[in-house]
C-alpha positions as CSV (number, residue, x, y, z in Angstrom):
1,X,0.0,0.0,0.0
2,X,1.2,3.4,-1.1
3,X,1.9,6.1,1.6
4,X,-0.2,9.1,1.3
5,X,2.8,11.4,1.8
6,X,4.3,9.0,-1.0
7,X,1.8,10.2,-3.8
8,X,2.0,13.9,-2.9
9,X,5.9,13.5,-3.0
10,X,5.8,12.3,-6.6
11,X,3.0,14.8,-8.0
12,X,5.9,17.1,-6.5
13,X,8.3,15.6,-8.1
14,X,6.9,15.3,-11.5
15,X,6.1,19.0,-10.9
16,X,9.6,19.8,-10.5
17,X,10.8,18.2,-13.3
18,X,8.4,20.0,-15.6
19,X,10.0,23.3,-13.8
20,X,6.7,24.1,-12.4
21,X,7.3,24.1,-9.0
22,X,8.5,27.1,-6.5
23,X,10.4,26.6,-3.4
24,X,10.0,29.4,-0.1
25,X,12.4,31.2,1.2
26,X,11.8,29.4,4.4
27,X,12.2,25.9,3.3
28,X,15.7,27.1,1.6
29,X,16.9,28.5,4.8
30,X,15.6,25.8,7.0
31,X,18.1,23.4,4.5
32,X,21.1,26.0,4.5
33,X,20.8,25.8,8.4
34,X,20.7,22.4,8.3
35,X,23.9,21.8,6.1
36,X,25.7,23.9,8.4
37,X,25.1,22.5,11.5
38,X,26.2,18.9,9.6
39,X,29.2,20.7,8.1
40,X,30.1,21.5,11.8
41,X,29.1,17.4,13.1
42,X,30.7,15.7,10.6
43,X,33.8,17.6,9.6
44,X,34.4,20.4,12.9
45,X,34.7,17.2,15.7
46,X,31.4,17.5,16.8
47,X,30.9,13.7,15.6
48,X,33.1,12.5,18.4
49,X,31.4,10.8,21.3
50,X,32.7,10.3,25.0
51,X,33.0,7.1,26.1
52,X,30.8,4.4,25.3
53,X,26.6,3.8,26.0
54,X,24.0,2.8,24.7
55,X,21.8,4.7,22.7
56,X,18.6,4.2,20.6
57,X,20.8,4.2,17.1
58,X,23.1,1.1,18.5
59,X,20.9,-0.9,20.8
60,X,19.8,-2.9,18.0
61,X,23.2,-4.1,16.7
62,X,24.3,-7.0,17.7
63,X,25.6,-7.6,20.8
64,X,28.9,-9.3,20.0
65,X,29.6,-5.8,18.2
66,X,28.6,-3.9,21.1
67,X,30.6,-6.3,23.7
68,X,33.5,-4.9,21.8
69,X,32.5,-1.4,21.9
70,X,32.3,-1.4,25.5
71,X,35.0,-3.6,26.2
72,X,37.5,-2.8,23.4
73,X,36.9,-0.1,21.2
74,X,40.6,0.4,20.6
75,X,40.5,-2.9,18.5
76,X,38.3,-1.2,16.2
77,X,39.4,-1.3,12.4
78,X,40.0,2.5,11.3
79,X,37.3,3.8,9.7
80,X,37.3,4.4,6.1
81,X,38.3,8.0,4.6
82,X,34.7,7.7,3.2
83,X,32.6,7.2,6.6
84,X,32.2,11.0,7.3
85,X,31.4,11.9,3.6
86,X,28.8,9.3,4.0
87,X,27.6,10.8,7.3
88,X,27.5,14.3,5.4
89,X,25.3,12.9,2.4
90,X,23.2,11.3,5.0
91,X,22.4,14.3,6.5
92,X,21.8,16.1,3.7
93,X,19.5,13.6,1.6
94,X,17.2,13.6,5.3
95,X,17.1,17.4,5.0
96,X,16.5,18.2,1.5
97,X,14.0,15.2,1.8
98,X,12.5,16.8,4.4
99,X,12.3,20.1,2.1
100,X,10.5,18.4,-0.5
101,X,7.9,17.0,2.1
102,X,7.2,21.1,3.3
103,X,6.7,22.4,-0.5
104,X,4.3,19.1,-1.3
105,X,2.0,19.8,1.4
106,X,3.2,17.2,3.8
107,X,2.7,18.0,7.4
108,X,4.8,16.6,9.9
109,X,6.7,16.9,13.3
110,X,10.2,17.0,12.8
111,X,12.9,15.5,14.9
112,X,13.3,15.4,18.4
113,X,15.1,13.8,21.1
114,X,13.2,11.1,23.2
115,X,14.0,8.4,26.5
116,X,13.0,4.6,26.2
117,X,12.3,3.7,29.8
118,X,13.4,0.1,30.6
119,X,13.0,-2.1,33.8
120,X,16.3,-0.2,35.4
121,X,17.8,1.6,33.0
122,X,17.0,4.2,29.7
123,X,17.8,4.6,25.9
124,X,17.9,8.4,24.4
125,X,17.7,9.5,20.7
126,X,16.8,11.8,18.1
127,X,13.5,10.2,15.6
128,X,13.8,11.9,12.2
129,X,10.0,12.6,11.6
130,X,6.7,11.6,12.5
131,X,3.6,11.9,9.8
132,X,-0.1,11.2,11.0
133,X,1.1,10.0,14.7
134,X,3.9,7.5,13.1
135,X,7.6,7.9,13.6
136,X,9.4,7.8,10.5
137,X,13.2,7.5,9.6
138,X,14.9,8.6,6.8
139,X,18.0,6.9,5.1
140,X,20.2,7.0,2.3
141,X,21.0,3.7,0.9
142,X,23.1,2.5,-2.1
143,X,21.6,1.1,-4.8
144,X,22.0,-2.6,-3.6
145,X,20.7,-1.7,-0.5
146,X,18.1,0.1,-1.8
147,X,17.1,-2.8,-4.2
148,X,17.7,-5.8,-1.9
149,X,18.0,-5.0,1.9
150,X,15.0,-2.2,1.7
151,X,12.6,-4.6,-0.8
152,X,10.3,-4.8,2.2
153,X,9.8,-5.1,5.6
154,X,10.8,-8.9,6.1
155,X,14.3,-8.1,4.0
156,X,15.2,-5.3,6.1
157,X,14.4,-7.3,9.6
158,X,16.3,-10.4,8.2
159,X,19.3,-9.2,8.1
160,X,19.4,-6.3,10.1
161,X,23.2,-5.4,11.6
162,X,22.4,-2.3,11.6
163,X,19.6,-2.3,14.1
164,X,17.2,-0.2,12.6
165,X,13.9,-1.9,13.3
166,X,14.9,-1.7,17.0
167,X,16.0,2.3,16.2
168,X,12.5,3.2,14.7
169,X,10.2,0.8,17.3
170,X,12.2,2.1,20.6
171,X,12.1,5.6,19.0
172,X,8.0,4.8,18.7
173,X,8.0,3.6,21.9
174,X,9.1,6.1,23.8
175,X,7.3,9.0,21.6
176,X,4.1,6.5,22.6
177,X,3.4,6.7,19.0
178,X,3.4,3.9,16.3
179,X,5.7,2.6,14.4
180,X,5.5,4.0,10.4
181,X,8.4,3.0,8.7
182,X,11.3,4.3,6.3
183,X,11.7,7.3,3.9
184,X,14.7,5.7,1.6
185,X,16.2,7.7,-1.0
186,X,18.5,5.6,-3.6
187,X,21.8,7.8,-3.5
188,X,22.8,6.5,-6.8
189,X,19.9,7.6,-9.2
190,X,17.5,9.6,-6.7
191,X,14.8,7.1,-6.3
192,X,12.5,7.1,-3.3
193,X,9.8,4.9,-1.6
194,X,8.4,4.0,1.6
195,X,8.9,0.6,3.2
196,X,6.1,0.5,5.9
197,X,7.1,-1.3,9.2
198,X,3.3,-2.2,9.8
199,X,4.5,-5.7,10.9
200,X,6.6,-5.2,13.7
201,X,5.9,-6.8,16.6
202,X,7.1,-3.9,19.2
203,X,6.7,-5.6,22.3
204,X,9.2,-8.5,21.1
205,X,12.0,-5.7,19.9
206,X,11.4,-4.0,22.8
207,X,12.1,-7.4,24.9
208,X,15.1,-7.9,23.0
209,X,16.3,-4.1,23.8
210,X,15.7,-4.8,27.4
211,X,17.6,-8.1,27.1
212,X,20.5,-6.1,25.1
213,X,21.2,-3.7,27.8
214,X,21.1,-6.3,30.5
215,X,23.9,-8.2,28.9
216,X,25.8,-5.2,28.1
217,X,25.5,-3.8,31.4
218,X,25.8,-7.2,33.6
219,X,29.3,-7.9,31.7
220,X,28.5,-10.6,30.5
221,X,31.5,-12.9,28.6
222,X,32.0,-12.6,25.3
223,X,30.2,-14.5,22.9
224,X,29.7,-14.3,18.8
225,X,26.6,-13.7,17.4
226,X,27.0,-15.7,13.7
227,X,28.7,-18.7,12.4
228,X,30.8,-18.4,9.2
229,X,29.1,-20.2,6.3
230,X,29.9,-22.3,3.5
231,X,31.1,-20.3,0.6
232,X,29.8,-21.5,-2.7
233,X,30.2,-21.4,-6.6
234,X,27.5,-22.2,-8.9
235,X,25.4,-23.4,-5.7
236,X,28.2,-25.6,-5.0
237,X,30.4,-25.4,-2.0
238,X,34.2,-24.6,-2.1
239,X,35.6,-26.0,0.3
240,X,36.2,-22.4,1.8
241,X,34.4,-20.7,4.8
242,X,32.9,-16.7,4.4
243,X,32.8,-14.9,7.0
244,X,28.4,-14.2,8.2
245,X,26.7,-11.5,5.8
246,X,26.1,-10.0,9.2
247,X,29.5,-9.1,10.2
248,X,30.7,-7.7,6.8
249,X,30.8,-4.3,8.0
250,X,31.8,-4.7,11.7
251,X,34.9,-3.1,12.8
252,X,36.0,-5.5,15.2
253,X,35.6,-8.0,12.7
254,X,39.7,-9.3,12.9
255,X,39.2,-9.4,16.5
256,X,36.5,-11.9,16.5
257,X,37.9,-13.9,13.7
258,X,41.6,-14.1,14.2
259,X,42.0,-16.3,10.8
260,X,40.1,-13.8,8.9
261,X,41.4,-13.3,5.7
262,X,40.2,-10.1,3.3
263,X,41.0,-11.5,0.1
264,X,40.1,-11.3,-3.6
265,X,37.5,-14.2,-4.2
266,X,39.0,-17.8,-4.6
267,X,36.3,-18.8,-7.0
268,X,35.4,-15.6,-9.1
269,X,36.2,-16.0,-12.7
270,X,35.4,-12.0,-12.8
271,X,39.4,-10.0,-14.3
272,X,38.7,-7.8,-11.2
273,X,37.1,-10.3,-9.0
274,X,35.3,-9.6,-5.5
275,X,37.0,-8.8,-2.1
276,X,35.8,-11.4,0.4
277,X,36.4,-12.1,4.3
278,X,37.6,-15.5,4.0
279,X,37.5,-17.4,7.8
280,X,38.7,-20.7,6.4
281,X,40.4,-21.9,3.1
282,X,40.1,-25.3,2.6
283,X,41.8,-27.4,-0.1
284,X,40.0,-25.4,-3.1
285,X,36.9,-25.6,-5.2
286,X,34.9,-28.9,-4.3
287,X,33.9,-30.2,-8.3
């Protein structure tokens, strides 16, 4: 089912296109201000944080990931020169998106900072939007991500390292309002839609929060969350074991995996084949 704000979006953008739109003054100001104040986060050190916790924009990560954070941070991989460039496009996609929700007609509560109360402890964070008494967030996603991990509702919660279906229910939990879904805009050719998180079942992520926090907080040993997996060619296995879909992008990654081996695929027939995060290498491709 298409979101209301959806259709109104793409009259507007259709409008635009045909160069028969306007923009206010107000709206471009509002953006300006906003670009600033990211400028400043992102590149004037106001993206550094002090010391670790637990907010509502990790809690849903998983908690092998966040045992390191806590525990270890210093083993973290460096990030890439690209992380705060990517922070900065986010930023801006969520406020000229944002924009274009003012000039179509859209009305909405923008962002503001909220507590999850738990049994002995709390969770703060910032919700993007909310539209007709549903919190909304808005994200930037490549084009594979876009295609594949934002396809729907049961994609995105399958495979969800980064935690946002806990993000969005704790941020509706705490706002006592529902749970809408997310605004994602394609950064590769502009595309938008809305993937409606409708079937969330917010008492279960909200149980899993609590049970985050109080292994976090209790200390608990280290444990991982994901097994490697077979790697295959052709639907047939290698011989070789890939490091979990779900750790690809941790940074403690070499930590957990001390055999881990970033290499260009063993099986790829490709001139400029794939880089993949070999656990095990076995004695080559099974036939």
């Amino acid at each position: 089912m298409i979101h209301p704000a959806e259709m109104a979006l793409h009259q507007y953008m259709e409008d635009a296109a045909a160069g028969k739109t306007t923009m206010s003054e107000a709206t471009i100001n509002k953006v300006a201000d906003d670009i600033k104040s990211a400028l400043q986060r992102q590149f004037g050190g106001g993206n550094k944080r002090d010391g670790f916790r637990l907010r509502m924009s990790n809690v849903g990560r998983p908690t092998c990931q966040l045992w390191f954070d806590k525990n270890q941070p210093e083993k973290a991989l460096p990030k890439p020169t690209t992380f705060v460039m990517n922070m900065m496009l986010g930023d801006i996609v969520e406020s000229v998106f944002k924009a274009l929700l003012t000039e179509a007609g859209v009305s909405y509560e923008d962002n503001s900072k909220v507590t999850l109360k738990l049994e002995d402890d709390e969770i703060s964070g910032e919700y993007d939007l909310v539209i007709d008494d549903a919190v909304d967030d808005v994200k930037s996603a490549s084009d594979w991500s876009y295609r594949n991990k934002f396809a729907s509702y049961e994609t995105l919660a399958q495979g969800d390292s980064f935690g946002y279906v806990s993000q969005l229910a704790g941020y509706a939990r705490a706002a006592d309002k529902k749970a809408g879904g997310w605004w994602v805009v394609n950064k590769a050719n502009g595309e938008f839609k809305y993937v409606s998180a409708s079937e969330v079942d917010s008492d279960k992520v909200i149980e899993d929060i609590q049970e985050t926090v109080n292994y976090i907080e209790k200390d608990e040993p280290f444990e991982r969350c994901f097994k490697p997996v077979p790697e295959t060619f052709y639907k047939k296995p290698s011989g070789n074991m890939v490091l979990n879909s779900s750790c690809r992008f941790c940074s403690f990654k070499h930590k957990c995996w001390d055999s881990l081996k970033t290499l260009p695929s063993r099986v790829s027939k490709a001139k400029n084949p794939p880089q993949v995060d070999y656990v095990l290498i076995g004695d080559g491709i099974a036939t």
